[in-house]
C-alpha positions as CSV (number, residue, x, y, z in Angstrom):
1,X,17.6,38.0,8.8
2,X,16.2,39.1,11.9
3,X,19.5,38.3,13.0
4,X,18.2,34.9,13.1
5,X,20.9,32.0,14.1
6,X,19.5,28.6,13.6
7,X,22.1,26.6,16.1
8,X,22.2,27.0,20.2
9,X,21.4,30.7,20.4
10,X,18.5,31.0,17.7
11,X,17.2,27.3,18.5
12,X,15.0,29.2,21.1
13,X,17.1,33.8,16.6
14,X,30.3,49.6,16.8
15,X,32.1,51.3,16.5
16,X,35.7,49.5,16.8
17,X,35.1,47.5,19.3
18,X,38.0,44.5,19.4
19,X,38.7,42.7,22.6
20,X,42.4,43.0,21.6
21,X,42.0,47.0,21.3
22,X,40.2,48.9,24.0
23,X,39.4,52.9,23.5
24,X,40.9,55.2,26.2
25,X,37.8,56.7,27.3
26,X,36.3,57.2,31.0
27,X,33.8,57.7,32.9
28,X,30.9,56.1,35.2
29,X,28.3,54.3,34.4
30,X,25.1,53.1,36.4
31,X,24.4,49.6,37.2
32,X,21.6,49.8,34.4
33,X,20.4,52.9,32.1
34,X,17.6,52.7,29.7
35,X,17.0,54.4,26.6
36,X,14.1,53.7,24.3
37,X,13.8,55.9,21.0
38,X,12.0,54.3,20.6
39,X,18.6,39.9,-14.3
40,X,21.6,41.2,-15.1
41,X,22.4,41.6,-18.4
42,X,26.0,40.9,-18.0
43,X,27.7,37.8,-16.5
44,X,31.5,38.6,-17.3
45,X,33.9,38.4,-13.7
46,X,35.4,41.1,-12.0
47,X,37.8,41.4,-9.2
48,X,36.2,41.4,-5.4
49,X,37.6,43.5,-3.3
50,X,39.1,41.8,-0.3
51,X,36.6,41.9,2.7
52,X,36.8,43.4,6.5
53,X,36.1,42.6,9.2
54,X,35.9,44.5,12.9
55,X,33.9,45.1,15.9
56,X,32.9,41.9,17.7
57,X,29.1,41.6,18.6
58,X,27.6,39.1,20.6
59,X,24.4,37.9,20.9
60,X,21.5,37.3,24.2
61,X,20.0,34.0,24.8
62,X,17.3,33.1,27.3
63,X,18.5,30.5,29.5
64,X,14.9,28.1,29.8
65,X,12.8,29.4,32.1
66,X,14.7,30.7,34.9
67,X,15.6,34.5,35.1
68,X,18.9,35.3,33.3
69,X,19.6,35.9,30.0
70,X,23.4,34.7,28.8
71,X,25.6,36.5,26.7
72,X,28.3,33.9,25.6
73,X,31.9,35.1,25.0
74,X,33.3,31.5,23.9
75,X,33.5,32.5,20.7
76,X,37.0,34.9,21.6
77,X,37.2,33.0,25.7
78,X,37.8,29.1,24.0
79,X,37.7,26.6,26.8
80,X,38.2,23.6,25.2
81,X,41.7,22.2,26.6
82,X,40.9,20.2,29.5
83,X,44.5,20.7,30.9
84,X,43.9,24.7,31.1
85,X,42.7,24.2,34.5
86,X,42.5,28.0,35.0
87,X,39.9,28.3,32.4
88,X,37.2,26.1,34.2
89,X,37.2,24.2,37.8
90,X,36.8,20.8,37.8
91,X,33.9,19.6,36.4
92,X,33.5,16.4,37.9
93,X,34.0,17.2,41.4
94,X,31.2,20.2,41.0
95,X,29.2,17.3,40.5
96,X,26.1,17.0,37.3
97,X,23.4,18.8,39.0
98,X,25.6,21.9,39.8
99,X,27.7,21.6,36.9
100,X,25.2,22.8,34.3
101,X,24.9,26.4,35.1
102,X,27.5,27.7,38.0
103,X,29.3,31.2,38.4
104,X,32.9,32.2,38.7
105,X,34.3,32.9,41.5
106,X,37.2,35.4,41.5
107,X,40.2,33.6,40.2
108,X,38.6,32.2,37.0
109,X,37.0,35.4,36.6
110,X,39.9,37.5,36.8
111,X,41.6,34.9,34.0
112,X,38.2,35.1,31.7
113,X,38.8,39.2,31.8
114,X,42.6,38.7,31.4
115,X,42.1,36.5,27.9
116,X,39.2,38.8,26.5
117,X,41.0,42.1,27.4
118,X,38.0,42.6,29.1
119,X,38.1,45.2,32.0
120,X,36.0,46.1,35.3
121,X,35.5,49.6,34.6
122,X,34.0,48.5,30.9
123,X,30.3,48.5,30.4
124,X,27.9,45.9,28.4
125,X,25.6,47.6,26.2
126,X,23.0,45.3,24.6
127,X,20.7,47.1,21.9
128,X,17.4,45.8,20.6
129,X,17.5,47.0,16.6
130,X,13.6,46.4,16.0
131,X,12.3,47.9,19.5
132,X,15.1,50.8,19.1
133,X,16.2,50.0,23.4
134,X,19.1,50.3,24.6
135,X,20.4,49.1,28.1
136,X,23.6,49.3,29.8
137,X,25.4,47.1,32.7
138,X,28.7,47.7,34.1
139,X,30.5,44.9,33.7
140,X,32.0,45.1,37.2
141,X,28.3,44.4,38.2
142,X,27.7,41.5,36.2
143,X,28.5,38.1,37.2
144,X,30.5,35.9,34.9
145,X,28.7,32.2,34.5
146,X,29.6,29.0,31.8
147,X,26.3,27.4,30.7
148,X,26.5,24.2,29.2
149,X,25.7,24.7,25.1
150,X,22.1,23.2,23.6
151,X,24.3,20.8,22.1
152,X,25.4,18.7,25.7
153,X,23.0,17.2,27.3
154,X,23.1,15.4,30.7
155,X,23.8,12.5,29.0
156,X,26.9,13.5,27.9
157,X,28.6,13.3,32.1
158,X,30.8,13.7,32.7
159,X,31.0,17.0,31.1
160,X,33.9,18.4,29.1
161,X,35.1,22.0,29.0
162,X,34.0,22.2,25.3
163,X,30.6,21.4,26.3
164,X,30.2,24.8,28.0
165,X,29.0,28.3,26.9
166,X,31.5,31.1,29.1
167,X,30.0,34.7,29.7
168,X,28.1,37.1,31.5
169,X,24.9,36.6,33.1
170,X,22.2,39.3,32.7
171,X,18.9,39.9,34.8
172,X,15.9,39.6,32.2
173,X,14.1,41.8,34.4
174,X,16.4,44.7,32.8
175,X,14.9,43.8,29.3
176,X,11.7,44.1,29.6
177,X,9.9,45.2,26.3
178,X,13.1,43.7,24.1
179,X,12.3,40.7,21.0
180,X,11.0,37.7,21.6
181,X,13.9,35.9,22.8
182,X,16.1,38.6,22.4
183,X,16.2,37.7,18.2
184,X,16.7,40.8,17.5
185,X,19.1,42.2,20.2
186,X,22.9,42.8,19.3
187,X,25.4,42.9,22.8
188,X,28.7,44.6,23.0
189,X,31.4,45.3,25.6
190,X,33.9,48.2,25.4
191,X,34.1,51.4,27.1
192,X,31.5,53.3,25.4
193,X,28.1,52.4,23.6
194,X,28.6,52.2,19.5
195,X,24.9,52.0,18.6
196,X,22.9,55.1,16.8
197,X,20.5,56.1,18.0
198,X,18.8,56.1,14.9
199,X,16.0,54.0,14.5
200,X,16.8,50.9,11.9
201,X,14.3,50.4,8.8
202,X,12.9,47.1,7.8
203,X,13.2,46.8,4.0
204,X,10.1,47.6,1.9
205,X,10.6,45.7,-1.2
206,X,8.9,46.8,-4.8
207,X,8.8,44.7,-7.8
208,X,10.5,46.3,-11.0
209,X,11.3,45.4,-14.4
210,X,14.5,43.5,-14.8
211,X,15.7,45.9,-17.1
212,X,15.5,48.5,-14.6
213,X,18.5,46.3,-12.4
214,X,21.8,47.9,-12.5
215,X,24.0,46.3,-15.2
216,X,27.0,45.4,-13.0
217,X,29.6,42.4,-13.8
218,X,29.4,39.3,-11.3
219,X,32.1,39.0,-9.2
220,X,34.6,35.8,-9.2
221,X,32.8,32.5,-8.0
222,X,29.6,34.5,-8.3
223,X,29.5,33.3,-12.3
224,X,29.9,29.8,-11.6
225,X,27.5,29.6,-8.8
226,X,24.4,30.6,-10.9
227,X,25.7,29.4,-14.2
228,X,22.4,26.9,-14.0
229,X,20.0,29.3,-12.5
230,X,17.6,32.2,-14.7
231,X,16.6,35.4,-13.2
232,X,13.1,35.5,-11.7
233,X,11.7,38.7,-10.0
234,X,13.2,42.0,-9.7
235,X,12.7,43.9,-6.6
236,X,14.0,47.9,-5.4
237,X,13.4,49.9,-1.9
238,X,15.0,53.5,-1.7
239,X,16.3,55.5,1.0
240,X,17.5,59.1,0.9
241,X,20.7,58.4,0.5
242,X,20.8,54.7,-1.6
243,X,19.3,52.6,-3.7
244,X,18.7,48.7,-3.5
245,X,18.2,46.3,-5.7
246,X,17.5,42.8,-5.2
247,X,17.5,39.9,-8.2
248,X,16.3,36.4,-7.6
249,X,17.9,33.4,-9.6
250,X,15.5,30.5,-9.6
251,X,17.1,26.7,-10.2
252,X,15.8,24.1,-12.3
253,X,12.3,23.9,-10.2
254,X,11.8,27.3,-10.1
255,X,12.9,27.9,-6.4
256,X,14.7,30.7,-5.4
257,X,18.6,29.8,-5.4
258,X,20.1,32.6,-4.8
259,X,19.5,36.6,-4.3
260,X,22.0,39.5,-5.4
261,X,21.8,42.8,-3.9
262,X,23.0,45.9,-5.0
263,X,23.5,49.1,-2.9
264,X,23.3,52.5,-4.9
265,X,24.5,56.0,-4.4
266,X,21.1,58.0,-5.0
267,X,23.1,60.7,-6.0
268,X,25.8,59.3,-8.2
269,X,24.2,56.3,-8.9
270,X,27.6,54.1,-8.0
271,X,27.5,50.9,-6.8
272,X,28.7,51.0,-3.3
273,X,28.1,47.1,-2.1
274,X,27.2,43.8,-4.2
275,X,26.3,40.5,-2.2
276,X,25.4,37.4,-3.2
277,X,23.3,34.9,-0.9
278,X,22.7,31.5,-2.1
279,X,21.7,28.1,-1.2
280,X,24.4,25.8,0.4
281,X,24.7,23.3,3.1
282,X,24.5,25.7,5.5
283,X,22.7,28.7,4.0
284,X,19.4,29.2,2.4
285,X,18.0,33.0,1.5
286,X,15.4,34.4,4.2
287,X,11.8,35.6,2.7
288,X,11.6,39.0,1.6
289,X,9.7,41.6,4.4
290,X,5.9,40.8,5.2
291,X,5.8,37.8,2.6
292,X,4.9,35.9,6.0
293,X,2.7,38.2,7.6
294,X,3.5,41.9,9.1
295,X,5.6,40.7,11.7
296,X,7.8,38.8,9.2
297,X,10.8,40.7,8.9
298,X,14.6,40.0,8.0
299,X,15.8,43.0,6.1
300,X,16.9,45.9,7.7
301,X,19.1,49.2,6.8
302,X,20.2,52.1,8.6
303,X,22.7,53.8,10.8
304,X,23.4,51.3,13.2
305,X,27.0,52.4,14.7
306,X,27.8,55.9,15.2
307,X,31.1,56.0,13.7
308,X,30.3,54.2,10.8
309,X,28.4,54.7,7.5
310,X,24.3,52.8,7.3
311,X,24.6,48.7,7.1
312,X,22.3,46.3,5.4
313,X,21.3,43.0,6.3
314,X,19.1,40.0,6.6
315,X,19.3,38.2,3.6
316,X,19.9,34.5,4.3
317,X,19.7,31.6,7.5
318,X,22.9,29.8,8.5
319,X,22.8,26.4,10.2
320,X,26.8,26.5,10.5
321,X,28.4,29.8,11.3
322,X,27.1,33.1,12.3
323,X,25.2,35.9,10.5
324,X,27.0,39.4,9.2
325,X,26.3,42.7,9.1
326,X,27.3,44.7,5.8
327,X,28.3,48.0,6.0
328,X,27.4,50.1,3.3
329,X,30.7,51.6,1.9
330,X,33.6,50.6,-0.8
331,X,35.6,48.8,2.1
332,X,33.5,45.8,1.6
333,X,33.5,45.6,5.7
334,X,31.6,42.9,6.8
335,X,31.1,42.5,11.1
336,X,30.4,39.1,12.0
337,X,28.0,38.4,14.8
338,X,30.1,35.9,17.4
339,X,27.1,34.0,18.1
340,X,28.9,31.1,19.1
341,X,27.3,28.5,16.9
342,X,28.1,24.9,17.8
343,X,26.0,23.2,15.0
């Protein structure tokens, strides 16, 4: 996925990082740094091992044309009861005009940091993964701002406290030279940066022969969900250290249903991580790499954190929900991007 979210922040698409568990570390920061380096023959069930989850990511959106780029927070700062009147001022007295975009002044700021665990001495590190850039903010320069979500319109006054997006507000002149709408940029706010600085890889798929796809039992509910599909192409891409296979199932029309990956120890030849992406409501699998041109990429692997092991992703669209990033080991960890989808 490019990590592509189809609701209010894509409308325009660490290590242990948890607002509820900060890392006693120190030191200074400056206001802004830069660094730029640059078919399986088997359908029987077995047993999934029960997924993880940690680190909490957010994601950059442009706010129309003006200058500031928005990182929202809502997703662990709710806002939604009206009588919390320490969350947001009141609305209707601010008036429509100034009530769509408006900073905090110190009182609500100090309660937004307070309910985030989010300190003035921690930094915001936001990292493009396709551009390999990396900037930093100390969050004791950034102002805190609510936005009001692509979902409310003016319309909708007077406004509610669930209409609005909560956050920092970020200069775009410090991300210059970052995706297209920041689509590709990953934010995070802790006391020191968890990105690599190894540079990501965008998936280069091969078709194989079906025969040549890992014979691996499908996992519980996996069975059932392409009971009515047939295998259609077989596809591998290897790194030094894994392999990965990829199986389409096609439905009654032919169309791509569903896609099942398999991560491989090169060495031992294990299966480390099995996914399954299929169409839903909400869900639909992305194209494979350069099927749409050579700027068409969703797949990536690599060593994206430096405290963890590579991660894989970019395999399907959400309209509900938010993307994930899997991390290529037997824990089955799975870090959720909180991109604060209102859809």
């Amino acid at each position: 996925m490019k990590i592509k979210l189809y609701a209010l922040s894509t409308v325009l698409t660490l290590f242990l990082f948890s607002c509820n568990k900060k890392e006693n570390t120190t030191g200074t920061l400056p206001e802004v740094t830069e660094h730029t380096e640059t078919e399986t023959d088997t359908l029987q069930e077995t047993e999934e091992t029960p997924r993880k989850e940690s680190i909490y990511l957010f994601t950059l959106t442009p706010k129309d044309s003006s200058d500031v780029a928005f990182v929202s927070l809502s997703d662990i700062y709710p806002a939604g009861d009206e009588k919390d009147t320490l969350a947001l001022p009141n609305i209707e007295k601010m008036g429509k005009e100034n009530a769509a975009y408006f900073t905090f002044d110190k009182n609500y700021r100090k309660r937004f940091f307070s309910k985030t665990n989010i300190s003035e001495t921690d930094s915001l590190f936001v990292y493009d993964y396709a551009k390999n850039k990396l900037v930093s903010f100390a969050v004791k320069n950034l102002k805190t701002a609510a936005m009001l979500n692509g979902y409310s319109s003016e319309e909708d006054w007077p406004y509610h406290n669930y209409d609005f997006m909560i956050g920092f507000e970020i200069n775009k002149k410090h991300l210059n030279g970052f995706s297209e709408y920041y689509r590709d940029a990953l934010v995070y706010v802790g006391k020191e940066n968890p990105f690599s600085k190894e540079r990501l890889k965008p998936i280069t798929w091969k078709k194989i022969a079906k025969k040549d796809y890992p014979s691996k039992a499908l996992k519980n509910n996996d069975r059932n969900l392409l009971k009515n599909t047939v295998t259609g192409n077989t596809y591998f891409y290897k790194t030094d250290s894994h392999e990965y296979f990829l199986q389409d199932y096609l439905d009654s029309n032919k169309i791509i249903y569903g896609r099942r990956l398999l991560v491989v120890d090169s060495k031992t030849k294990d299966v480390i991580i099995e996914k399954l992406f299929s169409q839903s409501e909400g869900t639909s699998p992305t194209p494979l790499n350069y099927e749409n041109g050579e700027d068409s990429i969703d797949q990536w692997t690599g060593k994206l954190f430096k405290n963890k092991p590579a991660v894989v992703f970019g395999f399907e669209y959400l309209s509900f929900g938010c993307p994930s990033i899997s991390v290529i080991d037997k824990s089955n960890e799975e870090i959720n991007i909180q991109c604060d989808n209102r859809h």
